[in-house]
N, CA and C of each residue as an Amber inpcrd file, in Angstrom:
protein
   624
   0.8440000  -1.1820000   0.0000000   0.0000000   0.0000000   0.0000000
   0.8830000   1.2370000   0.0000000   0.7000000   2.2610000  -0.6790000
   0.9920000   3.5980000  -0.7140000   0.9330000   4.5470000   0.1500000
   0.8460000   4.2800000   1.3210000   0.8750000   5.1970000   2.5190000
   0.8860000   6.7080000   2.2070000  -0.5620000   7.1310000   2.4580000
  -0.3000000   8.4490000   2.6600000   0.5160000   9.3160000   3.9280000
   1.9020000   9.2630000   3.9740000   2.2200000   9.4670000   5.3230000
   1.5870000  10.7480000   5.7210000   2.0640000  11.7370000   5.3940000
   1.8090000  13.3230000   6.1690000   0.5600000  12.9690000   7.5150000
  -0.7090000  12.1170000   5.9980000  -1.8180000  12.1820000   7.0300000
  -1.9310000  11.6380000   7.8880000  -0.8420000   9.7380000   7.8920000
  -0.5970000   9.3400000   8.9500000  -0.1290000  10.0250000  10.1480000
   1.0110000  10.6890000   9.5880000   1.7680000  11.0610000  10.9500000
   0.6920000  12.4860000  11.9280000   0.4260000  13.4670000  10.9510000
  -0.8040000  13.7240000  11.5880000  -2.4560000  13.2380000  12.6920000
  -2.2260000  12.0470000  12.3020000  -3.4500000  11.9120000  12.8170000
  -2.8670000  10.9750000  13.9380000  -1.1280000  10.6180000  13.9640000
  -0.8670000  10.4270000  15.2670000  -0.3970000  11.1860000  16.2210000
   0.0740000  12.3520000  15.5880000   0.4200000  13.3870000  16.6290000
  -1.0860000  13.5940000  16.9900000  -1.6940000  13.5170000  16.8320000
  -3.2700000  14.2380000  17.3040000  -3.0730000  13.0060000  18.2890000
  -2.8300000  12.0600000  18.9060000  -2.8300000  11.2350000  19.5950000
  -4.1310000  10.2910000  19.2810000  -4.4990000   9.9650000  18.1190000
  -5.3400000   8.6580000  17.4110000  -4.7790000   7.6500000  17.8300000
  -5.3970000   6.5980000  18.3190000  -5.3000000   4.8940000  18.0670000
  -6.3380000   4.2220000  17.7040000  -5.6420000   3.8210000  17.1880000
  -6.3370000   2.2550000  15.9290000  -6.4830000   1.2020000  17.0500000
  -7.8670000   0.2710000  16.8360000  -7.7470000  -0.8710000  17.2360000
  -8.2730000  -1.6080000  16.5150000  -7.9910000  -2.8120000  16.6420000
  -8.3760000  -4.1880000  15.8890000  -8.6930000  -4.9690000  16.3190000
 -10.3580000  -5.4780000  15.7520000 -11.0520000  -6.5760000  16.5460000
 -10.6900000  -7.8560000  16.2630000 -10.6490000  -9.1390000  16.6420000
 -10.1480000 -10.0770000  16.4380000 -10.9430000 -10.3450000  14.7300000
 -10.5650000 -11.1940000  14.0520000 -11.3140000 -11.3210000  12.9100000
 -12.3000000 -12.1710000  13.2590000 -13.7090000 -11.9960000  12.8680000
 -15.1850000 -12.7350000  12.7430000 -15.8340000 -12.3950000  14.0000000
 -14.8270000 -11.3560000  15.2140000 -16.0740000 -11.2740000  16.6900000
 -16.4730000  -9.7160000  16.1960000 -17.7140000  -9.6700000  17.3700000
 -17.9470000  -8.2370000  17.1580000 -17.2340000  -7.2990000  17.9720000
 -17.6800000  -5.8810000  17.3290000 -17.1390000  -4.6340000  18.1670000
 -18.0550000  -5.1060000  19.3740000 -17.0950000  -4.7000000  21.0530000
 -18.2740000  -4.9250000  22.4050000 -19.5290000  -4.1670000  22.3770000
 -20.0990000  -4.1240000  22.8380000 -21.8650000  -3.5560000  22.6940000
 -22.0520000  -3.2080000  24.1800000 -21.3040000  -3.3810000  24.9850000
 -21.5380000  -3.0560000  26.8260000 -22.5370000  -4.0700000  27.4250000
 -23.5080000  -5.0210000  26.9370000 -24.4160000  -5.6410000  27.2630000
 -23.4810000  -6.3370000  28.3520000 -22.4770000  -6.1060000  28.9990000
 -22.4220000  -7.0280000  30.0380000 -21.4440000  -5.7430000  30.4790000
 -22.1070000  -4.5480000  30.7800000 -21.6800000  -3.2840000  31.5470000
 -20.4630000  -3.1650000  31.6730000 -19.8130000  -3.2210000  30.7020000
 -18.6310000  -2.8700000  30.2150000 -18.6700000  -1.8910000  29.0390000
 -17.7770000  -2.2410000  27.6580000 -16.7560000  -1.3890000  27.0420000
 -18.3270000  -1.4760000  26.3280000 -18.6880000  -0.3080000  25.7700000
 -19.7980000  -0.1830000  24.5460000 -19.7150000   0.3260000  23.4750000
 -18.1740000   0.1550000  22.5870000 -18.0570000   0.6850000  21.5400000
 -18.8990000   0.4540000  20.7100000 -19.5630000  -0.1480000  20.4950000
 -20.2530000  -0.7440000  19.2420000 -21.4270000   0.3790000  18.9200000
 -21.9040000   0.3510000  20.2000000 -23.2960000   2.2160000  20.3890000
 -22.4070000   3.3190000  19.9470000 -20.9180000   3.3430000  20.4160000
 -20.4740000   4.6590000  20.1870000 -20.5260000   4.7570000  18.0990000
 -19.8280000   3.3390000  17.9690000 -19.6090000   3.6430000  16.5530000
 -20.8950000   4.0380000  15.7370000 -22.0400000   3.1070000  16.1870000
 -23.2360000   3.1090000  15.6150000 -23.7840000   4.9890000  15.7760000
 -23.5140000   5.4360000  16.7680000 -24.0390000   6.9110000  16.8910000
 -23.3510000   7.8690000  16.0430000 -21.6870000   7.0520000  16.1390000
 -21.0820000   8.7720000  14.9160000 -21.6030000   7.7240000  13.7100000
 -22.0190000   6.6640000  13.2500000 -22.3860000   6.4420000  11.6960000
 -23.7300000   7.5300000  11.5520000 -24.1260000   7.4700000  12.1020000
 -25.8900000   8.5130000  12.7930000 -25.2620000   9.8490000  12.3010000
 -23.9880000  10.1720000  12.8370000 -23.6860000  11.5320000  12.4410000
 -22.8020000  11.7860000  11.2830000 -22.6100000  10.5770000  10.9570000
 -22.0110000  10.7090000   9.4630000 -23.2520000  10.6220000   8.1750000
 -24.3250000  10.3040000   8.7930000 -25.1420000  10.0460000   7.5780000
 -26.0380000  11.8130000   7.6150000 -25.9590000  11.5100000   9.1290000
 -26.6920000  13.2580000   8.8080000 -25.3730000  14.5050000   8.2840000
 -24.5850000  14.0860000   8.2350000 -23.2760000  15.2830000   7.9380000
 -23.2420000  15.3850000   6.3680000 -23.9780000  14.2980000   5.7900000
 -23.8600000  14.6270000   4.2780000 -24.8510000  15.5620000   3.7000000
 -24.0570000  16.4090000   3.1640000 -25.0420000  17.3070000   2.4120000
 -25.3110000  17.4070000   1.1860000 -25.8170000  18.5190000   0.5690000
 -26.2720000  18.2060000  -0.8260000 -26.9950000  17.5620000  -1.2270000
 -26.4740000  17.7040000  -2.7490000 -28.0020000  16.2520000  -3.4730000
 -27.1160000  15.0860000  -3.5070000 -28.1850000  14.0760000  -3.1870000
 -27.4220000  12.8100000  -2.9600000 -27.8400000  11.7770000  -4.2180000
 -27.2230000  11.1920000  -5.0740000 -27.5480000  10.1070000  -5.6880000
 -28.4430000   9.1000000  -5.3660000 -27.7560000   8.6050000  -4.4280000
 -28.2830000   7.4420000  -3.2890000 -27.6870000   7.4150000  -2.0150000
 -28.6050000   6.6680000  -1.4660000 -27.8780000   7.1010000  -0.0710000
 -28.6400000   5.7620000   0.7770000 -27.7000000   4.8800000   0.9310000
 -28.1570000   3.5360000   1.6800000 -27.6470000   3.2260000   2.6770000
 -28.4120000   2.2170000   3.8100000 -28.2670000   2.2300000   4.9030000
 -27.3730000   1.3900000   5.2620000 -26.5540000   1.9220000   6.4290000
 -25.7880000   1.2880000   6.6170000 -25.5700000  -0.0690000   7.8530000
 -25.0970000  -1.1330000   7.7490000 -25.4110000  -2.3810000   8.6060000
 -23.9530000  -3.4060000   8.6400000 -22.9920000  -2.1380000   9.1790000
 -21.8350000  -3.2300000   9.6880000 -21.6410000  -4.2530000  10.4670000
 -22.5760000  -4.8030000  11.2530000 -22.6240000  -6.2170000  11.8970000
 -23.4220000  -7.4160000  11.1420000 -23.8350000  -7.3600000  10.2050000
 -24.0340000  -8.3330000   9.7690000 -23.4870000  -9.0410000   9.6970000
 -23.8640000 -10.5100000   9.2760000 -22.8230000 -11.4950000   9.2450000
 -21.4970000 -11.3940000   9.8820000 -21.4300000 -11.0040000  10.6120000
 -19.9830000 -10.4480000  11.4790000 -18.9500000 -11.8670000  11.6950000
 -19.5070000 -12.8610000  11.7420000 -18.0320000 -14.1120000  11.2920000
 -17.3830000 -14.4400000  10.2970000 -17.9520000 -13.0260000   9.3270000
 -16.9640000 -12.6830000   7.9730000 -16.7680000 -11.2920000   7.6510000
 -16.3900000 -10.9360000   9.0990000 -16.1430000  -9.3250000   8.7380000
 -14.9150000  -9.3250000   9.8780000 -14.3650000  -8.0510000   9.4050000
 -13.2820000  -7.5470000  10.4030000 -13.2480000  -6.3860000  10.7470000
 -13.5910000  -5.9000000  12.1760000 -13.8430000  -4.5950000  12.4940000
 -12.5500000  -4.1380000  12.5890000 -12.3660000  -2.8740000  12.4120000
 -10.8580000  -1.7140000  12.7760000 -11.6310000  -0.2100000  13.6490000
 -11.4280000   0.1690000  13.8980000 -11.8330000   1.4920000  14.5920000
 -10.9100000   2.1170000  15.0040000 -10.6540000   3.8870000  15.3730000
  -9.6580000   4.8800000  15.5030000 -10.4900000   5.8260000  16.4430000
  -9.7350000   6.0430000  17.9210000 -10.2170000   6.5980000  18.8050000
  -9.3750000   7.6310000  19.2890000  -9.4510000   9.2180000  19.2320000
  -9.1070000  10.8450000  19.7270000  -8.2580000  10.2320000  20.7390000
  -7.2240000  11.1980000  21.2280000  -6.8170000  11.5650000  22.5960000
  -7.8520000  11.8150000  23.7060000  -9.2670000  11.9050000  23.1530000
 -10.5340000  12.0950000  24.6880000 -11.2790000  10.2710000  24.6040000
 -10.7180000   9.6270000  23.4070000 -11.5240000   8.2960000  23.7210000
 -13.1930000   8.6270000  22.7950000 -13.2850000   9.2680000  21.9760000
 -14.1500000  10.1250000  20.9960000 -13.4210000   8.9690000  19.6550000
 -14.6420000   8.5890000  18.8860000 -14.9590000   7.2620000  17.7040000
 -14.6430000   8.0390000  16.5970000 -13.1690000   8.2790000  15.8910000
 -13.5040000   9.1120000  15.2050000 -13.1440000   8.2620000  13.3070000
 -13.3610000   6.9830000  13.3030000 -13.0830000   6.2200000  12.1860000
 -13.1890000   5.0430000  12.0350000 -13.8410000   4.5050000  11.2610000
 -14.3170000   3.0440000  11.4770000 -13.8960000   2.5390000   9.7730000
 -13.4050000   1.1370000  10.1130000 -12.8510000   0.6280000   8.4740000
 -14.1940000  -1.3070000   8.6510000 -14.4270000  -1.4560000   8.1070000
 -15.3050000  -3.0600000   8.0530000 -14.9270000  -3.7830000   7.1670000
 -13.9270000  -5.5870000   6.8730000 -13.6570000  -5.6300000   5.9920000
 -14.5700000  -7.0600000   5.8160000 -14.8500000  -7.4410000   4.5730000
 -16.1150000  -8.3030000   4.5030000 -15.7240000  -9.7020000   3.2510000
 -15.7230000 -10.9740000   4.0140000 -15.0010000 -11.7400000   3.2070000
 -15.7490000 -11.7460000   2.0960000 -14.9520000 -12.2510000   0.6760000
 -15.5080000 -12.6340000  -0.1060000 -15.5150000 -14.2530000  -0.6720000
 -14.7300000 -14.0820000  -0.6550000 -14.0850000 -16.0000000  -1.2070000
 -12.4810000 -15.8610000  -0.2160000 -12.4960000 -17.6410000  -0.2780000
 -10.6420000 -17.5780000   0.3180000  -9.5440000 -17.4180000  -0.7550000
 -10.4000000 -17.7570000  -2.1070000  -9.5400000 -17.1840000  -3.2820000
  -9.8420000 -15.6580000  -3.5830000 -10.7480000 -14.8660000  -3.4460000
 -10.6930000 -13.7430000  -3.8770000 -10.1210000 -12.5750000  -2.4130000
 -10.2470000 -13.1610000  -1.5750000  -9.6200000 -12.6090000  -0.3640000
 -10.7760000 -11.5050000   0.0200000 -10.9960000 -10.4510000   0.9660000
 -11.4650000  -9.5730000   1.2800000 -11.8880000  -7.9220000   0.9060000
 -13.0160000  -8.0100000   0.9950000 -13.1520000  -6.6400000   0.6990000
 -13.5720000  -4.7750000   1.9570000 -12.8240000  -3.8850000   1.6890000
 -12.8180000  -2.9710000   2.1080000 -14.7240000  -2.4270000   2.0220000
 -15.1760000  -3.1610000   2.7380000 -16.5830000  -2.6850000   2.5390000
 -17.2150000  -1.2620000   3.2620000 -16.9670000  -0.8780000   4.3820000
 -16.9050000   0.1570000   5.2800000 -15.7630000   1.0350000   5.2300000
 -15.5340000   2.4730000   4.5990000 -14.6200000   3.3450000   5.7620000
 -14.7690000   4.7740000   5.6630000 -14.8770000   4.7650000   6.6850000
 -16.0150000   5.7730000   7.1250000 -14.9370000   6.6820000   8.0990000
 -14.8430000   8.2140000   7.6450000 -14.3620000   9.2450000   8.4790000
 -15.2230000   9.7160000   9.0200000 -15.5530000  10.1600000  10.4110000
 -16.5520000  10.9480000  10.9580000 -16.1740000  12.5750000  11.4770000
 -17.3040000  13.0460000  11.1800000 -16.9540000  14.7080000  11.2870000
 -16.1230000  14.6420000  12.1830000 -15.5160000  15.9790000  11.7390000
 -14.7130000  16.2370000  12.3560000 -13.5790000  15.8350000  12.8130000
 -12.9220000  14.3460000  12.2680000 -11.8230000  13.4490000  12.6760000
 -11.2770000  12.9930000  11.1780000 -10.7410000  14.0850000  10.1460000
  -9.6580000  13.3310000   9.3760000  -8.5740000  12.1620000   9.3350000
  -9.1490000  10.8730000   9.7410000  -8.1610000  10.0870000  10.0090000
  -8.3990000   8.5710000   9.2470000  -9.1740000   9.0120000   8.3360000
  -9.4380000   7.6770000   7.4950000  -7.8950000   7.1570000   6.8970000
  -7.1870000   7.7910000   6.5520000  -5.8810000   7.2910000   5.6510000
  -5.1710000   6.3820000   6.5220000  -5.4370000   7.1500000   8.0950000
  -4.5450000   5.9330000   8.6460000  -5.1050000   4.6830000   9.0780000
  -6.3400000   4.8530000   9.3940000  -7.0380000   3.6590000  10.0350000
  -7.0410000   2.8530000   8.2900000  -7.4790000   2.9670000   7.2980000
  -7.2830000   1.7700000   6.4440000  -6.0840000   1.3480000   5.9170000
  -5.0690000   2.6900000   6.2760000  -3.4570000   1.5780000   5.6590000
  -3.3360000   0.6870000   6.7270000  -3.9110000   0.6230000   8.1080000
  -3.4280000   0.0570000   9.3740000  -4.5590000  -1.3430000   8.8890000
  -5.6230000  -1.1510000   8.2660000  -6.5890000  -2.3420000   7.7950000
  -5.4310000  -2.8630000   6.8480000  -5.4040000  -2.4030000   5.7660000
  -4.8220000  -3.0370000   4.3800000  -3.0140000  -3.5440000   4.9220000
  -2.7840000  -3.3660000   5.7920000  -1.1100000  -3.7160000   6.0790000
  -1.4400000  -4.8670000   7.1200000  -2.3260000  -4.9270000   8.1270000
  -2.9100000  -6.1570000   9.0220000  -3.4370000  -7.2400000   8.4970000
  -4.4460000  -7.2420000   7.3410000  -4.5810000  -8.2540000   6.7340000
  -3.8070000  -9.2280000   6.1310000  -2.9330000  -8.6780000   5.4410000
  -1.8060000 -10.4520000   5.2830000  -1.2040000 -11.0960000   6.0260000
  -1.1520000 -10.4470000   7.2800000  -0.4730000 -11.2940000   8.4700000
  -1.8880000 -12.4820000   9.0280000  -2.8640000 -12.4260000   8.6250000
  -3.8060000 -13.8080000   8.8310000  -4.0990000 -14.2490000   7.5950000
  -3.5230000 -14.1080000   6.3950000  -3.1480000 -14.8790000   5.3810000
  -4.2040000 -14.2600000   4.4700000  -4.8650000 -13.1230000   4.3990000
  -5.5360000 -12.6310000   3.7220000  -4.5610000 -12.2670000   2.3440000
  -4.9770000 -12.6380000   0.8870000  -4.1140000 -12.6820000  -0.0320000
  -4.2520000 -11.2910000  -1.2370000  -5.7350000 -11.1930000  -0.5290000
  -6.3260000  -9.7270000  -1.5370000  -7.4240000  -9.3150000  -1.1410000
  -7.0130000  -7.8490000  -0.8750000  -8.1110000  -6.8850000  -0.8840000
  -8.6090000  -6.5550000  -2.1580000 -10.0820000  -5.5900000  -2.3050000
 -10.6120000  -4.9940000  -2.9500000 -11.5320000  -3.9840000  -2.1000000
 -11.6370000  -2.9560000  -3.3440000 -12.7490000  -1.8330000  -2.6970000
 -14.1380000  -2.3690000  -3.2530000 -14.7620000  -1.4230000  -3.3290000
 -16.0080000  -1.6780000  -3.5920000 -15.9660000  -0.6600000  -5.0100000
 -16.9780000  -0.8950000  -6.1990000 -17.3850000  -0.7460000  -7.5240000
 -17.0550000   0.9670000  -7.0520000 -16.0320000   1.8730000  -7.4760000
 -16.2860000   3.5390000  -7.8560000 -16.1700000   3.9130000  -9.4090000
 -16.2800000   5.0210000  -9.2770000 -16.3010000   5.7790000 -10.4890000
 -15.4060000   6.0620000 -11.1740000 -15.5930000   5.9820000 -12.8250000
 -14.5090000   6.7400000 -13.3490000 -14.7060000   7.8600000 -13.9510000
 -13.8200000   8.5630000 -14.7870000 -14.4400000   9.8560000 -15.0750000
 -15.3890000   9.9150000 -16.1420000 -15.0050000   8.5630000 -17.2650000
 -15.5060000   8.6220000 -18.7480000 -16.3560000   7.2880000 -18.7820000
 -17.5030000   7.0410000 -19.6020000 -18.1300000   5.9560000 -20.0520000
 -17.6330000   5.3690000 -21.0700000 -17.1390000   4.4320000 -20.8630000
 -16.2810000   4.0540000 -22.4890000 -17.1910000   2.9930000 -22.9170000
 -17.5840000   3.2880000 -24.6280000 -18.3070000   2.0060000 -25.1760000
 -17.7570000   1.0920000 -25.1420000 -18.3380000   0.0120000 -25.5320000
 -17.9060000  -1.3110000 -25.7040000 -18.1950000  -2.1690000 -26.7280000
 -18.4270000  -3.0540000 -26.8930000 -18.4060000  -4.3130000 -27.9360000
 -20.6670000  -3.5660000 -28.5960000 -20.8660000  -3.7790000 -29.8430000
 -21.5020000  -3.3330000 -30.3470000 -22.4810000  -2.0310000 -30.1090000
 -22.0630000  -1.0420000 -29.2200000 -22.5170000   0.1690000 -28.6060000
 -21.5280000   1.3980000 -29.6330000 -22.3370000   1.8390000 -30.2460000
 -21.7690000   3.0490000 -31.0490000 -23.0190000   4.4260000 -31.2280000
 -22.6170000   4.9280000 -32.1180000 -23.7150000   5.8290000 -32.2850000
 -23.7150000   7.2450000 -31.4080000 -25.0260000   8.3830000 -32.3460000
 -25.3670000   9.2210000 -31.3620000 -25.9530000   9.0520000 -29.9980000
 -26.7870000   7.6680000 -29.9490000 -27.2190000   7.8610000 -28.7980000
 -26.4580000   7.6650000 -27.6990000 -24.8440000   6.6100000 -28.0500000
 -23.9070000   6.6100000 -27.0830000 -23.6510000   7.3040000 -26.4040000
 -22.8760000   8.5240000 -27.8400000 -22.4570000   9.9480000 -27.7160000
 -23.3750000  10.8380000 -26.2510000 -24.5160000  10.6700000 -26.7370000
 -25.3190000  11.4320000 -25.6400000 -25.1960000  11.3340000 -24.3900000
 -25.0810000   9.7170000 -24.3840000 -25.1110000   8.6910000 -22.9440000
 -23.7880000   9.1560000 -22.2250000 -22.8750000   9.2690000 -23.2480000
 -21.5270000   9.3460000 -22.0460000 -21.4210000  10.6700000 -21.7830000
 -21.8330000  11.8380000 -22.3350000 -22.1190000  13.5970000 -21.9950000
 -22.5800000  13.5840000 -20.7790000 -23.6380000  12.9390000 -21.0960000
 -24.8060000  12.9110000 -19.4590000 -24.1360000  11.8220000 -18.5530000
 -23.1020000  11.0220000 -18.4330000 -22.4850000  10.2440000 -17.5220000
 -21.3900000  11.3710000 -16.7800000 -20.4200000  12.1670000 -18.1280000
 -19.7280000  12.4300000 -17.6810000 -19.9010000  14.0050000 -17.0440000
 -20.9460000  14.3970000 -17.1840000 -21.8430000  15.7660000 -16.3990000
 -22.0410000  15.2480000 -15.0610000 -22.8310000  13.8340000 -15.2010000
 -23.3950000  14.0300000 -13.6730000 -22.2520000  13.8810000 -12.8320000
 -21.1730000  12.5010000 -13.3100000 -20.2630000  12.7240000 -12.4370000
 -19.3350000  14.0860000 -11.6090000 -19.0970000  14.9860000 -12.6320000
 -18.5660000  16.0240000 -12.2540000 -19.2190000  16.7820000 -11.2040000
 -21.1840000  16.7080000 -11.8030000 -21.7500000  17.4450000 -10.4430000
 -21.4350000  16.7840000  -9.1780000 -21.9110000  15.9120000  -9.3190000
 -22.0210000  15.0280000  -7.6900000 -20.3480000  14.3690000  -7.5000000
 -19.4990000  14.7020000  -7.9010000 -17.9120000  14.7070000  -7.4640000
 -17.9470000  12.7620000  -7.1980000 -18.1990000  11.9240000  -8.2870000
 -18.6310000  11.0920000  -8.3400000 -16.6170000  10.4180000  -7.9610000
 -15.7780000  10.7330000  -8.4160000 -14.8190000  10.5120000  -8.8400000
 -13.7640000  10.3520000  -7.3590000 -14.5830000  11.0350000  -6.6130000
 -13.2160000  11.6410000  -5.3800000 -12.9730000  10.1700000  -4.7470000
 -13.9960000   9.0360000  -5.0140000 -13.9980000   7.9960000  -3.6470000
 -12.3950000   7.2290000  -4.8080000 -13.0340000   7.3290000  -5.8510000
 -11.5910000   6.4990000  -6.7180000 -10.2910000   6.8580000  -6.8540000
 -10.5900000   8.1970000  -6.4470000  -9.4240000   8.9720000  -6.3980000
  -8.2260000   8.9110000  -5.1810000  -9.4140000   8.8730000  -4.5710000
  -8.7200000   8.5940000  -2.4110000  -8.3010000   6.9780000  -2.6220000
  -8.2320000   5.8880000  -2.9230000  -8.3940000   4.4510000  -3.2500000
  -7.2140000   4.5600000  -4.2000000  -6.8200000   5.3260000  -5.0930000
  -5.5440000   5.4030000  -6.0930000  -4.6760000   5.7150000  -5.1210000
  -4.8350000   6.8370000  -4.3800000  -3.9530000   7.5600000  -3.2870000
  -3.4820000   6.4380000  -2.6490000  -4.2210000   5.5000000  -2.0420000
  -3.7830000   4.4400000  -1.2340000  -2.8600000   2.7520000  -2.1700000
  -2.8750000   3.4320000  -2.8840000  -2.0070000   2.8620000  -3.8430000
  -3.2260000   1.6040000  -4.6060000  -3.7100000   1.6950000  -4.6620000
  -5.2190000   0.8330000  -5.1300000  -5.0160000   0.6320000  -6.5450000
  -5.1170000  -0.3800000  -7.4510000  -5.5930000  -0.0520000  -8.8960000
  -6.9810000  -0.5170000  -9.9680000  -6.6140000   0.2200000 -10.5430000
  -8.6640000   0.2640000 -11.2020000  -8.2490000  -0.7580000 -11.6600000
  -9.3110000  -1.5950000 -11.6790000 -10.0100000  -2.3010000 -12.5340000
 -11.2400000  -2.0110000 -13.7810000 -11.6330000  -2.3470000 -14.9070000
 -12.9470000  -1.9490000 -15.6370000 -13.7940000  -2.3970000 -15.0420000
 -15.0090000  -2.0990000 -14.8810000 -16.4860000  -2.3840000 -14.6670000
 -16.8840000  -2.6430000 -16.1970000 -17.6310000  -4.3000000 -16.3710000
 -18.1260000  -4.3430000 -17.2640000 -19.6620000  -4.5010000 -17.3900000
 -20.4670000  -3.2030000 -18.2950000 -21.9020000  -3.3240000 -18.2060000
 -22.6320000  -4.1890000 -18.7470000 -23.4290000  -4.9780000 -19.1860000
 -23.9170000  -5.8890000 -19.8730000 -25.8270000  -5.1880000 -19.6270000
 -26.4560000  -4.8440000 -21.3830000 -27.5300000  -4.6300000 -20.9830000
 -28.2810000  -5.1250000 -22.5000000 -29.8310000  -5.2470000 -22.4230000
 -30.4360000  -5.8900000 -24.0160000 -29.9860000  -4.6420000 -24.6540000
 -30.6750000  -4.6080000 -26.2360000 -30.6580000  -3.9660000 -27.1810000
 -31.6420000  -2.7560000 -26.7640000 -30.5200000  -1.7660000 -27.0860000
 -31.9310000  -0.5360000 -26.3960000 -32.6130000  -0.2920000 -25.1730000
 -31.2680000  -0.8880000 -24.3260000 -31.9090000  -1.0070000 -22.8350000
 -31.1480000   0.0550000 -21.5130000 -30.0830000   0.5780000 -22.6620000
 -29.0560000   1.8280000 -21.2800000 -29.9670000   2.9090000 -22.1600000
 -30.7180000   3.3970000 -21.2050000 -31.1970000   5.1480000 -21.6610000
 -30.6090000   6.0450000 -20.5040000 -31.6610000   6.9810000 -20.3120000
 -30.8970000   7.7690000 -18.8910000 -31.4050000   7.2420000 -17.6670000
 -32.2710000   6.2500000 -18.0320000 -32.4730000   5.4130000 -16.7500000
 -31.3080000   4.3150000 -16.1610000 -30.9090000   3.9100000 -17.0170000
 -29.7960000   3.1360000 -16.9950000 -28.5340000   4.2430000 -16.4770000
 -28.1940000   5.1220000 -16.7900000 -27.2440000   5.8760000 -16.6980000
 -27.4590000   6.1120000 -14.9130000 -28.4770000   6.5280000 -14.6400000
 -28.8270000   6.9900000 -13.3210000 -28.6360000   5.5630000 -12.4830000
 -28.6140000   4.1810000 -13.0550000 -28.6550000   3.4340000 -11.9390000
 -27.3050000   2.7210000 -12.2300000 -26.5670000   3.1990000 -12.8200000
 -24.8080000   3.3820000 -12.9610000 -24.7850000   3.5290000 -11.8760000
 -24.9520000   5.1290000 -11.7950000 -24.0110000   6.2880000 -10.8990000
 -25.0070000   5.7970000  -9.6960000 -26.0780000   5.5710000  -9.0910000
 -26.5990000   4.9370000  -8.0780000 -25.5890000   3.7540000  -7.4540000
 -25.2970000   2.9790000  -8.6730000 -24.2260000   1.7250000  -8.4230000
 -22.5540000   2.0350000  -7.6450000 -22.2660000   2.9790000  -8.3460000
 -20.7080000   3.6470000  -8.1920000 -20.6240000   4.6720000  -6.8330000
 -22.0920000   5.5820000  -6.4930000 -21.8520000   6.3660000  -5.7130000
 -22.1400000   5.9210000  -4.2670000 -22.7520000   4.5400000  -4.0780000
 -22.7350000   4.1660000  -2.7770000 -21.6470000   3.4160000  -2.2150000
């Protein structure tokens, strides 16, 4: 991985620590009047969903404990003990290795860069062989195998507009930073079946 240092070393002088849940248990929940991270994280996700502004594409809910004996929690906690970053990684296959499904900065706590290089550098030490992110954006719609024409033409104007409005691009961009590399997304649709409805449930696809 590509370490963004600066932001690392920043977000340890701020006195941040990372912790790491064992792989497949959950974050604690306090139900036995103890440690209750699990409420804390669940409340800043509460304030990360209300912190987004603007117009939103889509906007889906979020449910990091699921299946939790194929997930791996990470979390990043202030110098006051304040939740300020949560990473979730979610198996896929033992051949395709794991995916970066959750990571989530919460207001006010710039410290996502370090809590997922501290995910993506922990995982091969339990034999995890490959990460992946999840489906983002690119800047351009590129045709493909029998897709030509004006109406293409049109299709990728209006792909590559909306992206620019809704800054469709930044999540792929932060994911390159971390030394990440694209892959293509390949669309498959009938004859006469991507209009701008199709286009809209692209960028629905890419922006969550």
């Amino acid at each position: 991985v590509s370490a963004p240092l600066d932001e690392i070393r920043h977000a340890e002088s701020e006195g941040v620590k990372v912790s790491t849940i064992p792989q497949g248990e959950l974050v604690p929940d306090g139900s036995d009047g103890g440690d209750n991270t699990r409420a804390q994280i669940d409340q800043r996700i509460q304030d990360w969903l209300a912190s987004r502004k603007g117009t939103q594409i889509h906007l889906s809910d979020i449910h990091p404990w699921r299946d939790h004996r194929h997930r791996w929690y990470f979390y990043a906690a202030d110098r006051d003990g304040r939740i300020c970053g949560f990473v979730a990684l979610a198996m896929l296959s033992p051949r395709h290795g794991m995916q970066i499904k959750y990571s989530l900065d919460f207001p006010g706590a710039p410290t996502i860069e370090y809590l997922i290089t501290h995910a993506i550098q922990t995982a091969p030490h339990s034999g995890v062989k490959r990460l992946t992110f999840r489906a983002g954006a690119t800047a351009q719609l590129v045709a493909g195998h029998r897709v030509r024409g004006t109406k293409v033409r049109i299709l990728q104007r209006t792909y590559e507009a909306l992206v620019k409005q809704f800054h469709l691009t930044r999540k792929s961009e932060f994911r390159i930073k971390l030394g990440a590399q694209e892959e293509p997304l390949y669309i498959a649709h009938p004859p006469h079946g991507l209009g701008s409805r199709g286009i809209w449930a692209i960028l629905k696809f890419v922006e969550d």
